[in-house]
The first five atom37 places (N, CA, C, CB, O) and aatype in JSON, in Angstrom:
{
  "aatype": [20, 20, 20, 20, 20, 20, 20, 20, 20, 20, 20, 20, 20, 20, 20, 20, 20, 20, 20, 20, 20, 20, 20, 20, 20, 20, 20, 20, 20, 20, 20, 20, 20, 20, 20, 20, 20, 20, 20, 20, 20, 20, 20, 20, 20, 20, 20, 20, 20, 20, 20, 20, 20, 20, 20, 20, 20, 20, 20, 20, 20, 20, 20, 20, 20, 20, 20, 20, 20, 20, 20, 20, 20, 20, 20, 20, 20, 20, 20, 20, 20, 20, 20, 20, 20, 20, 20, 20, 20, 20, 20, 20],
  "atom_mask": [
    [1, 1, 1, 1, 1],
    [1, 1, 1, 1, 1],
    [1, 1, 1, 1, 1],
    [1, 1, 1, 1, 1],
    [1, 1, 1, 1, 1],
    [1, 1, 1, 1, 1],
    [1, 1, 1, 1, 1],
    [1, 1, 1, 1, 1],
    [1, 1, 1, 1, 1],
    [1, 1, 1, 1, 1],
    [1, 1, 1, 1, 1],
    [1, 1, 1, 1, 1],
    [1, 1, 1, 1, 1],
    [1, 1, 1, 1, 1],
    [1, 1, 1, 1, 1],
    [1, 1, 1, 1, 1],
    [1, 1, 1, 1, 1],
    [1, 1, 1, 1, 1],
    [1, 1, 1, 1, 1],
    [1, 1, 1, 1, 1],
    [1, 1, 1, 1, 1],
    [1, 1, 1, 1, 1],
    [1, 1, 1, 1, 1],
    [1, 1, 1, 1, 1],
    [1, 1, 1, 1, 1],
    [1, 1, 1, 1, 1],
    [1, 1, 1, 1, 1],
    [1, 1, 1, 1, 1],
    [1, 1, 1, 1, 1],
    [1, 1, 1, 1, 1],
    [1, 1, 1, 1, 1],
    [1, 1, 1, 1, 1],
    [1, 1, 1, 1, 1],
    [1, 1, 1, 1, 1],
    [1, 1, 1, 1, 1],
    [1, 1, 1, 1, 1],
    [1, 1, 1, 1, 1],
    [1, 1, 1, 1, 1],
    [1, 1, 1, 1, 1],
    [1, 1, 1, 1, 1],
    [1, 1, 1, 1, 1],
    [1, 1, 1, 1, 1],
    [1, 1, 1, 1, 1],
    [1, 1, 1, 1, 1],
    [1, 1, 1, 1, 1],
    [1, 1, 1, 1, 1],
    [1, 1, 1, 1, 1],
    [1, 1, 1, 1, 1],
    [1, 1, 1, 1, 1],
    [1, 1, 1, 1, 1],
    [1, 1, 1, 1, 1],
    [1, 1, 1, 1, 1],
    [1, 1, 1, 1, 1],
    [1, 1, 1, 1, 1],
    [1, 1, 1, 1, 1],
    [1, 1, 1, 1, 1],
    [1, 1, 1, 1, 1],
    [1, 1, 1, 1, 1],
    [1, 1, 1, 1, 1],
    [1, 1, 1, 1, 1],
    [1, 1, 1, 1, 1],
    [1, 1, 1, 1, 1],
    [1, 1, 1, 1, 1],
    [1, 1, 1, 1, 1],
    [1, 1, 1, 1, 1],
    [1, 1, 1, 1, 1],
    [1, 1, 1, 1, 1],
    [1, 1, 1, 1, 1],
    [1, 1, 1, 1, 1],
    [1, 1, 1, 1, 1],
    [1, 1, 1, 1, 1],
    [1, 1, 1, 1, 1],
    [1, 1, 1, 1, 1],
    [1, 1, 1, 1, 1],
    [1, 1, 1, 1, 1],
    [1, 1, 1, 1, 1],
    [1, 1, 1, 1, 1],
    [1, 1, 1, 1, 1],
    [1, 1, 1, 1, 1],
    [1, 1, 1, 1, 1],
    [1, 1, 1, 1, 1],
    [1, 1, 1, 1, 1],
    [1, 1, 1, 1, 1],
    [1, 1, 1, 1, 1],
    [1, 1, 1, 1, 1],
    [1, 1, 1, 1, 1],
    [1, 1, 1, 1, 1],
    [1, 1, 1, 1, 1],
    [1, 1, 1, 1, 1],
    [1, 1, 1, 1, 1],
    [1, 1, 1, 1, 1],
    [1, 1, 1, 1, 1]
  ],
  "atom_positions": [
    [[58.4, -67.57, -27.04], [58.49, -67.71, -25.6], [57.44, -68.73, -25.15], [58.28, -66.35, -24.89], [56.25, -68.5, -25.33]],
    [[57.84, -69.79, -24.6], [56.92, -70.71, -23.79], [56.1, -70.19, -23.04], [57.48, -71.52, -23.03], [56.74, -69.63, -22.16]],
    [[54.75, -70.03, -22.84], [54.15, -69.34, -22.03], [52.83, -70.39, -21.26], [53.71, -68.02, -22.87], [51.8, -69.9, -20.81]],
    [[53.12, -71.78, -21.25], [51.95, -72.51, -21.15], [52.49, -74.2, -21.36], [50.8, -71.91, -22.35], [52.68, -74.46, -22.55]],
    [[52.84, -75.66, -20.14], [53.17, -76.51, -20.89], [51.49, -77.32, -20.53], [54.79, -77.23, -20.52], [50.91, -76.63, -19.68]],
    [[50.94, -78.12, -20.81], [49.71, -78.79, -21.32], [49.7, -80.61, -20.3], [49.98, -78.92, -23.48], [50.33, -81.16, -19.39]],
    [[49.18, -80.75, -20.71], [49.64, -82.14, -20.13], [49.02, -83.39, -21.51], [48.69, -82.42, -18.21], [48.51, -82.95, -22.54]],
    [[49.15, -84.49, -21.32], [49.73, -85.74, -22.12], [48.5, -84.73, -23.17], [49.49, -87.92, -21.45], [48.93, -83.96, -24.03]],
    [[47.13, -84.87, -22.93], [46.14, -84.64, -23.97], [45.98, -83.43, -24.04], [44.95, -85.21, -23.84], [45.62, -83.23, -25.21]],
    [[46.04, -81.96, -23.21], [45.0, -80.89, -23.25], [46.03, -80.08, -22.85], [43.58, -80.94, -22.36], [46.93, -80.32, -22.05]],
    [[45.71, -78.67, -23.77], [46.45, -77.46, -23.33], [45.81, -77.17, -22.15], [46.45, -76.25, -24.29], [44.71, -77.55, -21.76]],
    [[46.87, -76.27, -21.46], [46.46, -75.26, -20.35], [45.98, -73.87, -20.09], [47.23, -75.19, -19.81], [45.28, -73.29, -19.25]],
    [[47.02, -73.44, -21.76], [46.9, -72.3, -22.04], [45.57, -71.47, -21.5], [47.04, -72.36, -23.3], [44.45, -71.85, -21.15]],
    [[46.18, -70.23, -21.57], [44.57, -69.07, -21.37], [45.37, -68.23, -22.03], [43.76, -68.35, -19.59], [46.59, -68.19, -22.14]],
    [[44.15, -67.32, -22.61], [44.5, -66.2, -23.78], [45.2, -65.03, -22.48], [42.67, -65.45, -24.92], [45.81, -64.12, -23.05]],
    [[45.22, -64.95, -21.62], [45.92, -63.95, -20.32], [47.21, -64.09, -20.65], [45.71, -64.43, -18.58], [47.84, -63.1, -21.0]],
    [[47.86, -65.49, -20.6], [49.19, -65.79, -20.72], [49.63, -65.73, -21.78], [49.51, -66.78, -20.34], [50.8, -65.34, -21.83]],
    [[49.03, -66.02, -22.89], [49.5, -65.86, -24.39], [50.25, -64.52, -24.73], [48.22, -65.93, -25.35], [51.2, -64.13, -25.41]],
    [[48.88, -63.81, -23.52], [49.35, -62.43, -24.99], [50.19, -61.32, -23.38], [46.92, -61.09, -26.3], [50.27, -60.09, -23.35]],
    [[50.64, -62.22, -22.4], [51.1, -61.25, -21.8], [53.07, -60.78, -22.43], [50.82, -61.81, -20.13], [53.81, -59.8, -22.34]],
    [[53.13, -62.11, -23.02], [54.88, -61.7, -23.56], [54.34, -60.69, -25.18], [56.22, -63.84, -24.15], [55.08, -59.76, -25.5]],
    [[53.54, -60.87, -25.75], [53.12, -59.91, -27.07], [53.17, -58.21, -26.35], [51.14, -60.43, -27.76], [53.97, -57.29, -26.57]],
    [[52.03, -58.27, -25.49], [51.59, -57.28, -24.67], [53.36, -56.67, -24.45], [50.55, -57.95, -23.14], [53.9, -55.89, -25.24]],
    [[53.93, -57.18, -23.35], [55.7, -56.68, -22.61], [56.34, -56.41, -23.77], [56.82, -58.03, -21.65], [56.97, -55.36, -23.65]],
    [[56.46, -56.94, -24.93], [57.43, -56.57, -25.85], [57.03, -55.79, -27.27], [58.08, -57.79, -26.14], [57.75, -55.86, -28.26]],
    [[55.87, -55.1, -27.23], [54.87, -54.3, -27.78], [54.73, -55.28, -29.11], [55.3, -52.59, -28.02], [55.36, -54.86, -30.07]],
    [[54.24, -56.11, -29.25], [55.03, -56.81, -30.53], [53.55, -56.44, -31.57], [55.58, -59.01, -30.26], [52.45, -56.09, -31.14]],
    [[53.96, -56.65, -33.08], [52.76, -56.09, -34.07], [51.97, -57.54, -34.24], [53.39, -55.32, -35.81], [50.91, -57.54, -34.86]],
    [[52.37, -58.49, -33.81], [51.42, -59.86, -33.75], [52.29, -61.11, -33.18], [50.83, -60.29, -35.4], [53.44, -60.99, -32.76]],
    [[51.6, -62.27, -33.22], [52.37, -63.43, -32.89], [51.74, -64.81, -33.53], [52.45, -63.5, -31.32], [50.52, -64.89, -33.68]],
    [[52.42, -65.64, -33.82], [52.03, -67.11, -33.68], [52.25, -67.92, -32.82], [52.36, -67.71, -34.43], [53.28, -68.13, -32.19]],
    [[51.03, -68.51, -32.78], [51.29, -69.41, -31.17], [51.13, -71.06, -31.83], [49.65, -68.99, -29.56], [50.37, -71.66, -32.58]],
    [[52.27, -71.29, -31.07], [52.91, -73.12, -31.96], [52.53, -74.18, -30.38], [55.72, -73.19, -32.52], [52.39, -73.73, -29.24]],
    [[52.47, -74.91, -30.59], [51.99, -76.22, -29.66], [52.18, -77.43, -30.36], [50.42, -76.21, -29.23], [51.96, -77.5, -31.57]],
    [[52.62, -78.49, -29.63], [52.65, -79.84, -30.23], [51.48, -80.63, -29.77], [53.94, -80.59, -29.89], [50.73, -80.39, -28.82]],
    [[51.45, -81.62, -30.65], [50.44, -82.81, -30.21], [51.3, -84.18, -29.61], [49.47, -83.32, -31.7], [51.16, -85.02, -30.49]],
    [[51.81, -84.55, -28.91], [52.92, -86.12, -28.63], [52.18, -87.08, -29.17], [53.3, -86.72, -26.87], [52.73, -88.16, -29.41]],
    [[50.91, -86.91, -29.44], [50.44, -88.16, -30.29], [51.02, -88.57, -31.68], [49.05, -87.97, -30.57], [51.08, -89.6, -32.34]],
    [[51.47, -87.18, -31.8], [52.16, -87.14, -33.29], [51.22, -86.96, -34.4], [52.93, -88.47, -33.64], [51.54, -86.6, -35.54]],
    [[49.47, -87.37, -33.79], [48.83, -86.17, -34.84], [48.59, -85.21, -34.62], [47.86, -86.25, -35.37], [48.15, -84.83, -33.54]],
    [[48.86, -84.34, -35.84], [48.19, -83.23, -35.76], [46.99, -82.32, -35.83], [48.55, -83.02, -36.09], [46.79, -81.13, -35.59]],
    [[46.3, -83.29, -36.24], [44.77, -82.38, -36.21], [44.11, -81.76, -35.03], [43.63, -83.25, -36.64], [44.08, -82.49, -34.04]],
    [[43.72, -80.88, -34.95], [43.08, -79.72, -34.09], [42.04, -80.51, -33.2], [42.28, -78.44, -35.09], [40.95, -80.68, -33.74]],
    [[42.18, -81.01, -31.92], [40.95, -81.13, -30.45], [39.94, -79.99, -31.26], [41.72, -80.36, -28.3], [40.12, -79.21, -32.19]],
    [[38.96, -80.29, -30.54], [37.97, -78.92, -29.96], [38.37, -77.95, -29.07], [36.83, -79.31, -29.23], [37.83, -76.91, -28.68]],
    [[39.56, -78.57, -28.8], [39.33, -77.75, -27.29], [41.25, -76.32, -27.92], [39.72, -79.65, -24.98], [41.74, -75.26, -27.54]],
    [[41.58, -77.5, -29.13], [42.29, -76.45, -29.64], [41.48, -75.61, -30.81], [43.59, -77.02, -30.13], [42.05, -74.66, -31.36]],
    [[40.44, -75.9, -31.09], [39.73, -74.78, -32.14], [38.91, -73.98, -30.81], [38.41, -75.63, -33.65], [38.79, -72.77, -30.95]],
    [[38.55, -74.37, -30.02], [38.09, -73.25, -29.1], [39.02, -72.04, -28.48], [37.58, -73.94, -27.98], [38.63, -70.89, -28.33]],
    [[40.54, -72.61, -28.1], [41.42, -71.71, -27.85], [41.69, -71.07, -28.87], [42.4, -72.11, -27.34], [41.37, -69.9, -28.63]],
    [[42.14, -71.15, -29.96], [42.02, -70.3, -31.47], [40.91, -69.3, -31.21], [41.54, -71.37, -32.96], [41.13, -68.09, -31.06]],
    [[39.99, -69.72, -31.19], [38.77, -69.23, -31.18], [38.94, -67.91, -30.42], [37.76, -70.22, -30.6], [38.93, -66.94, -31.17]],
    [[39.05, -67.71, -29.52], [39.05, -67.11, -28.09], [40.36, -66.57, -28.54], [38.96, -68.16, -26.58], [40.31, -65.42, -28.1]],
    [[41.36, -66.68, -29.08], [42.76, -66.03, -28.84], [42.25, -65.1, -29.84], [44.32, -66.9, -29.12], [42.1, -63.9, -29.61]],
    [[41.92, -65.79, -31.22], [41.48, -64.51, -32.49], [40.35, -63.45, -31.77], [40.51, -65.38, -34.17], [40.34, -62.37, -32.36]],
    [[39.62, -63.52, -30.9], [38.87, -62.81, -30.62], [39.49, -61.74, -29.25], [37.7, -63.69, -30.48], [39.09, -60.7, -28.74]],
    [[40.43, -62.47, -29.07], [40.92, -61.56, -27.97], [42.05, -60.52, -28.54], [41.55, -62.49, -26.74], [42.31, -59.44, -28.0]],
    [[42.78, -61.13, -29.94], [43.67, -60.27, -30.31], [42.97, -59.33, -31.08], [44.74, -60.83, -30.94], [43.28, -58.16, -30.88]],
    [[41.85, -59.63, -32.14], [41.13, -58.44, -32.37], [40.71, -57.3, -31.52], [40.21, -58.8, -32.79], [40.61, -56.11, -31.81]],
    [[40.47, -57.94, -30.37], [39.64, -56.29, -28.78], [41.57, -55.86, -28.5], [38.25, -57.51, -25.96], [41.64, -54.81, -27.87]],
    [[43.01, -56.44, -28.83], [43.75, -56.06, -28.25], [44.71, -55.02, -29.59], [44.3, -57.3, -27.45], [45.6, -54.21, -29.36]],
    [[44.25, -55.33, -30.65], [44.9, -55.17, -31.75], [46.18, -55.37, -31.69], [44.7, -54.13, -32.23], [47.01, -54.57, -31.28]],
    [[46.41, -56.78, -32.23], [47.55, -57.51, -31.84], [47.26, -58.59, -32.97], [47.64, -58.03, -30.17], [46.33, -59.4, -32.95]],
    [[48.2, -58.46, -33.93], [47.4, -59.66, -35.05], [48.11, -60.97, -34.19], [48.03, -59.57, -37.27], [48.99, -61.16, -33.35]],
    [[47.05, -61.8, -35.05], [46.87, -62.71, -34.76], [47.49, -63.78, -36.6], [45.27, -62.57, -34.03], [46.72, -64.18, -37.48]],
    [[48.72, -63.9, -36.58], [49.31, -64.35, -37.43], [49.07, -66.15, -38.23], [50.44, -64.03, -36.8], [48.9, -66.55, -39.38]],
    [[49.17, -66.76, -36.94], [48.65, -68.67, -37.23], [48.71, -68.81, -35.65], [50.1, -70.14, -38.37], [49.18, -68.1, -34.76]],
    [[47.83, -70.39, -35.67], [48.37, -71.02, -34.71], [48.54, -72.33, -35.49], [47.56, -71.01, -33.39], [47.65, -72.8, -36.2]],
    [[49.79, -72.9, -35.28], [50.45, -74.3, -35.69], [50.52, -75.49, -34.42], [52.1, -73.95, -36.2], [50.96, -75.48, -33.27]],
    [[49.93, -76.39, -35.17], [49.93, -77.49, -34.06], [51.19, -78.67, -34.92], [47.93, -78.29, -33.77], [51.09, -79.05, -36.09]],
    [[51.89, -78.92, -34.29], [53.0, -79.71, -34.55], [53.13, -81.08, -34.25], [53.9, -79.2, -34.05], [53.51, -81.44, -33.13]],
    [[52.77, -82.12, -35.42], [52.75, -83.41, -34.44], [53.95, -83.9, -35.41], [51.07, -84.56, -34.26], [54.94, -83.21, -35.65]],
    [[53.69, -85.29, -35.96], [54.78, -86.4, -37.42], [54.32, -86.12, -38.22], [54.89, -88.1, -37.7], [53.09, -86.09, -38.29]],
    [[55.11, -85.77, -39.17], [54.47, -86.59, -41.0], [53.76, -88.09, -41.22], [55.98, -86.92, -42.13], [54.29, -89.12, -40.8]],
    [[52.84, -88.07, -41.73], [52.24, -89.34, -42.13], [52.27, -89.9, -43.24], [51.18, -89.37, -41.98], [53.45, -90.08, -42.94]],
    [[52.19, -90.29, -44.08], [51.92, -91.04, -45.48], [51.07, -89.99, -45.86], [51.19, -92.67, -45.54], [49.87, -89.71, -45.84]],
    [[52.81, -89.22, -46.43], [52.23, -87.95, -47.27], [51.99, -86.78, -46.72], [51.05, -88.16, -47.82], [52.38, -85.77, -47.31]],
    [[51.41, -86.71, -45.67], [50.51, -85.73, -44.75], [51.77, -84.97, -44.02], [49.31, -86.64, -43.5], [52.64, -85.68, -43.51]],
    [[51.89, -83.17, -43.95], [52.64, -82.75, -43.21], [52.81, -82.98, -41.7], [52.51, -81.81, -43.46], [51.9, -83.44, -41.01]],
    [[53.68, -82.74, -41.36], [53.46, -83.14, -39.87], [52.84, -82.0, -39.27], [54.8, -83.51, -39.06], [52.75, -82.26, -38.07]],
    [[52.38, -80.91, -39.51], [51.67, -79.66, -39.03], [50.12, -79.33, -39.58], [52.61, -78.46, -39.45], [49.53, -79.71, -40.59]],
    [[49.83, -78.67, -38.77], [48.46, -78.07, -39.14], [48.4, -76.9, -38.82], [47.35, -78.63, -38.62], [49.1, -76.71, -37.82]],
    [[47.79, -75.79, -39.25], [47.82, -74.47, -39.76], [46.64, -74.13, -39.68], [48.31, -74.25, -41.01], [45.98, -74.82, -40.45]],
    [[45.81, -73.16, -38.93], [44.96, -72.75, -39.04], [44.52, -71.35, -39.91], [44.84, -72.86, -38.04], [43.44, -70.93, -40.34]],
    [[45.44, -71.02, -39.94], [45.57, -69.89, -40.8], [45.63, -70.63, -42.47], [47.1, -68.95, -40.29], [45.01, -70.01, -43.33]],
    [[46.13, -71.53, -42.77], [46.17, -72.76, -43.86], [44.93, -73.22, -44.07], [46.99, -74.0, -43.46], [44.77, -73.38, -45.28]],
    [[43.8, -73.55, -43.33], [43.11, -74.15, -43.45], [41.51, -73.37, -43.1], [43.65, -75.16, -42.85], [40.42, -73.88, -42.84]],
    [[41.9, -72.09, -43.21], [40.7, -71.04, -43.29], [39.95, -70.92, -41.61], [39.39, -71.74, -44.62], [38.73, -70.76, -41.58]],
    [[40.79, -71.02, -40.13], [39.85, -70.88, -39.58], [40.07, -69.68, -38.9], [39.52, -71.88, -38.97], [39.32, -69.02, -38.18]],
    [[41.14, -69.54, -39.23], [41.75, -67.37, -38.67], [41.59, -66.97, -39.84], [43.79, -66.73, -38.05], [41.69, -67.82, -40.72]],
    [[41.26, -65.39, -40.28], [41.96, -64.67, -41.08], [43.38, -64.48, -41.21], [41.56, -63.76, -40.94], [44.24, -64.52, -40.33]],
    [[43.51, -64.28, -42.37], [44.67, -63.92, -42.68], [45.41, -61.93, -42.08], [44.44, -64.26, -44.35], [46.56, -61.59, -42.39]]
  ]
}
């Protein structure tokens, strides 16, 4: 469920809105997906801070917290995604 659109550079998101469709549909966790239009994918600060803040909010909600995937192009070689859960900064 879309719960948040961003503008050219920066999410909007807040962990309120994330987890209010988890919350309504009792759900046992979620992944939360976002694109980059730059077409890269590597993680802002300001998307390791929302990570940040979402893992800490689904732990006080007990609500796992599954990945968050940022979706941009493939590069020379390089997936077109990034995975935080892939790349050690959520638990598994």
């Amino acid at each position: 469920k879309e719960v948040s659109k961003g503008t050219l550079n920066e999410s909007l998101a807040h962990p309120r809105e994330i987890f209010k469709p988890a919350i309504s549909h009792s759900a046992y966790g979620f992944v939360l997906v976002h694109n980059h239009p730059s077409g890269d994918p590597a993680p802002s600060e300001s998307d390791i801070r929302l990570t940040r803040r979402v893992a800490e909010s689904a732990s006080i909600l007990q609500i796992r917290f599954l990945d968050h995937i940022i979706v941009g192009s493939p590069q020379h070689e390089q997936p077109g995604y990034f995975s935080f859960k892939e790349a050690g900064i959520i638990a598994s």
